[in-house]
N, C-alpha and C positions, 0 to 999 in steps of 0.2 A: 504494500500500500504506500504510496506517494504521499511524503511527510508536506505537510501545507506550510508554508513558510506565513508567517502575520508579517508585513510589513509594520513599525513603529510607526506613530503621529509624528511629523513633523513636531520637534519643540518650538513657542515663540523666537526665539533665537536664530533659527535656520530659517523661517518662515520670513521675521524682518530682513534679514539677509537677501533672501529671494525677492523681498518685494522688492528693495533698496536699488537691486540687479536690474529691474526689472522695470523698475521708475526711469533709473538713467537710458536703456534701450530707447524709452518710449519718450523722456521727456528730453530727452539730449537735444534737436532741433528748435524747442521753445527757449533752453534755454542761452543757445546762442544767438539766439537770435536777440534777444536780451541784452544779453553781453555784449555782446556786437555795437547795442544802438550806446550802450553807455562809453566804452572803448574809442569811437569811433567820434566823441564829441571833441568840437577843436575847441582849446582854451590855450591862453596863453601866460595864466595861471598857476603856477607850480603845484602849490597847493589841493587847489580843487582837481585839480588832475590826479593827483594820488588820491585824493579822498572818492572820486568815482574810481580810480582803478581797485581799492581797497573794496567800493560796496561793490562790485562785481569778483568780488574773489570766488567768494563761499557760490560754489553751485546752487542753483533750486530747480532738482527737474521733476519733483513731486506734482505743483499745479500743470507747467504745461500736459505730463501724461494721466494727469488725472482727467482733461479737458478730452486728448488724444481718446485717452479708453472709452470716455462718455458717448463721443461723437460714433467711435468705432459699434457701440452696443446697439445702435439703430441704424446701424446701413451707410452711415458715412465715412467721407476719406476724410483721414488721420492728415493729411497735409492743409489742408483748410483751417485745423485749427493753431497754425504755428504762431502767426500775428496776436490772436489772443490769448494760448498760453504765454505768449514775451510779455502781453501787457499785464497780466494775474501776475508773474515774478515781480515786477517795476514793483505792481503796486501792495505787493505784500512787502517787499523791502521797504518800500516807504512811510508805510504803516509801522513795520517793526520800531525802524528809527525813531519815531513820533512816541511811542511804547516804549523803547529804551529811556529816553529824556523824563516823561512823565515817573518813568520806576526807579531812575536813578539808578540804571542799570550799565557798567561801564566795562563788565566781562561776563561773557557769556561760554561754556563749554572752554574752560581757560584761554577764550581768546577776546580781544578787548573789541568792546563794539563800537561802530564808528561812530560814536555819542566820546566811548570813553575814550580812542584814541584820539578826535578830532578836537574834540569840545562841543556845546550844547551848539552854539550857532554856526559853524559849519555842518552837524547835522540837521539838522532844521532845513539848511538854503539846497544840500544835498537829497535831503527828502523832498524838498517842493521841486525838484529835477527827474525825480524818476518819477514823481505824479502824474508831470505834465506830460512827459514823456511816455508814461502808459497808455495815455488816453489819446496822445498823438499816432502810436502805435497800430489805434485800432480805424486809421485810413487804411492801413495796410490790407483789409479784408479783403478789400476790392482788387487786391491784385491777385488773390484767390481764388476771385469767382463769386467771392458771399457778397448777398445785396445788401443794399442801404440798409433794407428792412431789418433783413437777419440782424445786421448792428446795432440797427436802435433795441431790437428787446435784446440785447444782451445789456446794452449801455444803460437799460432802465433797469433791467436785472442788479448790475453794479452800482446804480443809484439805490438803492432800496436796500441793498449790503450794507451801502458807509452809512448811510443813516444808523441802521439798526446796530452796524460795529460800533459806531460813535455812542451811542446809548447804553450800549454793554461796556465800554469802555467808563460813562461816566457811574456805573452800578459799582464799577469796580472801584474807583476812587471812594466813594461812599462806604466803602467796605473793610478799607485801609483800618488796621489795626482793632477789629470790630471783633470779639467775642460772642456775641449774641445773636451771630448770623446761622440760619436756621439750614440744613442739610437741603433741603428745596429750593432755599433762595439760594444757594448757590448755585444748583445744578440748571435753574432756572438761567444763571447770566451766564453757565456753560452753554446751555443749547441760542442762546442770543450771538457768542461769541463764534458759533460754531457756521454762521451764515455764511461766511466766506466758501467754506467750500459748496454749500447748496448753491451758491453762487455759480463756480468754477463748475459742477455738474450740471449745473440747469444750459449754462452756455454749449458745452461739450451735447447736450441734447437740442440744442438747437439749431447749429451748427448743422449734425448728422440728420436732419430730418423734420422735427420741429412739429410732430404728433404731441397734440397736447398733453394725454396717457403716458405715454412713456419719456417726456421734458419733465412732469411732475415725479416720475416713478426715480427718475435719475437724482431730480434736486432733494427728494426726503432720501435718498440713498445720501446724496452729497452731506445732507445738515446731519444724520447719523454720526456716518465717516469723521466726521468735525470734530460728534459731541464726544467720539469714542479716543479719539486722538488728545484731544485736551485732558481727557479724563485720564489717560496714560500718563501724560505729561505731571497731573496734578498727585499720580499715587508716587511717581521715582521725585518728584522734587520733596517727597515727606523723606525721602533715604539719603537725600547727596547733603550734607550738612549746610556746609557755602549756599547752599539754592535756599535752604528753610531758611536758615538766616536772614539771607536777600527778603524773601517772603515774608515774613515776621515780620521784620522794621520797615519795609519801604510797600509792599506791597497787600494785598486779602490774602487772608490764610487757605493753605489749602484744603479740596475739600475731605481726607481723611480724618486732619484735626480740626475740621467745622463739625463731622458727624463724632469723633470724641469727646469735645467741649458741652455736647446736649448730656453728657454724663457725668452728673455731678458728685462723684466720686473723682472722677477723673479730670474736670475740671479745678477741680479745689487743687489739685497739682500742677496741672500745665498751665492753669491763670497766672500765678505767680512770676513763674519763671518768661514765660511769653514778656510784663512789664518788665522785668530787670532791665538796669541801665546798658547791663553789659551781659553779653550772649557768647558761652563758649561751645566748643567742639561736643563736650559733655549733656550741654543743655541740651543743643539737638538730640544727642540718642537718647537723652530719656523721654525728651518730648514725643519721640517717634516709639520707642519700645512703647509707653503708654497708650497709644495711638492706636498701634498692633494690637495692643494685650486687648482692648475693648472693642476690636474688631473695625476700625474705618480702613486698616487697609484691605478687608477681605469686604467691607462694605464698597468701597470705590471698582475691586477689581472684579465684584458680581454686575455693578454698573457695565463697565465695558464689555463682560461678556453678554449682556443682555443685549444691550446696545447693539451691538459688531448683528448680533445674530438677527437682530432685527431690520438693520441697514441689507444686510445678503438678501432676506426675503422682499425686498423692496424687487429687486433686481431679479427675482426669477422670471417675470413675465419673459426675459428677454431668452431663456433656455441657455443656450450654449455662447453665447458671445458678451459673458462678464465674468469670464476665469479672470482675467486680471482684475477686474474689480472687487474679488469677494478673494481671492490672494491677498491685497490690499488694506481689506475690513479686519481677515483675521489675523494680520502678518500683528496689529496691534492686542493683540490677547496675552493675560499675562499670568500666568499660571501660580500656584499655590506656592509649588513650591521652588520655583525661579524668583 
């Protein structure tokens, strides 16, 4: 008898890997084309010249192939959407900028963000460059073939993001150093903040087709994908000490120790040390063991699995043509014991 061999689950590990593989295949063209337009700018400026060569360091080919896969899911060609995956990178970078200055944020993943290498007002003048610059970007359709039409609902699509980023943005200042923030209201200014990518897939769906059924089936795919993605973001910044910290003094707590803090056993602990004057290496791991022991980090990481699983079934209607998309949804899943 032929012994059956189980293949193992991919662990989240190998999974983000693949998608990482997988993004650049697919977003590599968006984002040169990006790069390109920033590179490519003549100044005679010393300065500003290194400070655009600097914000086009760091690659982004996450939105352009997140746009690519959208487009691809409803019968569209993938090269159509190069002009507005370049304009989504411009204008997440320019947002980020605007977000570093506001959190007083000057290193990021140990490397200093162009807030902290430049200074606040050359970030500022270099973010009102790639703004305008994204939006200049998206004449480019037309040399693809997409009509005016196609442009304007994407260009209303993107009006109705910044607004609503802007709004989650000022939740968030409201939020700054707040104990008394409830586990809903946060997840609440997660799924607000998550609009950018319902964004970035509502485009990719209309782009490829522009059937109202499956433009919407893409965009609650896309605000998912967002909410599941932040919420990853929000459980490892309870682990990297340097990020709680940042988080703590300058920014909203995250949401593990928003759902700790409703336990006042456990709050009567982490209240305390959260006001100290001064925050060490030490304060983080108890604030975080505590966090663990009452369960917000297996509350945040049921979050994302709920999430992911819910975003995939958004995207069945489509059968076979969002392997890369639901690659994508679960490449962010983050297991128990990882």
């Amino acid at each position: 008898m032929k012994k059956t061999t189980v293949k193992p689950k991919p662990t989240s590990e190998k999974l983000l890997e693949e998608a990482k593989k997988m993004m650049e295949r697919e977003g590599r063209k968006g984002w040169d084309f990006a790069k390109k337009t920033l590179l490519q700018q003549k100044t005679r400026n010393p300065q500003l010249k290194e400070a655009l060569n600097y914000a086009a360091e760091l690659p982004d080919y996450f939105r352009p192939a997140i746009v690519s896969f959208c487009c691809k899911a409803v019968g569209g060609n993938a090269e159509v959407t190069i002009p507005c995956g370049a304009s989504f990178v411009l204008l997440a970078k320019a947002i980020g900028m605007h977000d570093d200055i506001i959190d007083n944020l000057k290193i990021r993943n140990k490397r200093p963000t162009l807030f902290g290498k430049f200074g606040k007002e050359t970030a500022l003048i270099i973010s009102d460059i790639l703004m305008f610059k994204a939006f200049t970007l998206m004449r480019k359709n037309a040399d693809v073939g997409v009509s005016q039409q196609t442009t304007t609902k994407i260009l209303e699509a993107i009006d109705k993001f910044w607004f609503e980023q802007s709004e989650s943005e000022i939740l968030e200042l409201q939020s700054r150093r707040k104990t008394d923030i409830t586990p809903q209201e946060c997840l609440a200014k997660i799924k607000m903040r998550a609009c950018e990518l319902e964004t970035i897939a509502r485009a990719g769906g209309i782009l490829g087709n522009d059937s109202e059924k499956e433009v919407e089936a893409l965009a609650n795919y896309g605000r998912l994908l967002g909410t599941a993605s932040i919420l990853r973001d929000e459980l490892i910044d309870m682990l990297e000490p340097d990020v709680l910290h940042h988080r703590i003094k300058h920014e909203s707590l995250p949401l593990p120790l928003v759902y700790a803090l409703q336990n006042a056993s456990a709050s009567s602990k982490i209240t305390p040390v959260i006001f100290k004057k001064q925050l060490s290496n030490k304060d983080m791991r108890t604030i975080s063991k505590i966090t663990d022991n009452i369960g917000g980090i297996s509350y945040v990481a049921k979050h994302i699995k709920n999430t992911i699983q819910e975003a995939c079934a958004q995207i069945d209607i489509f059968d076979s043509k969002t392997k890369e998309l639901k690659i994508t949804a679960r490449s962010l899943l983050i297991h128990s014991a990882e």
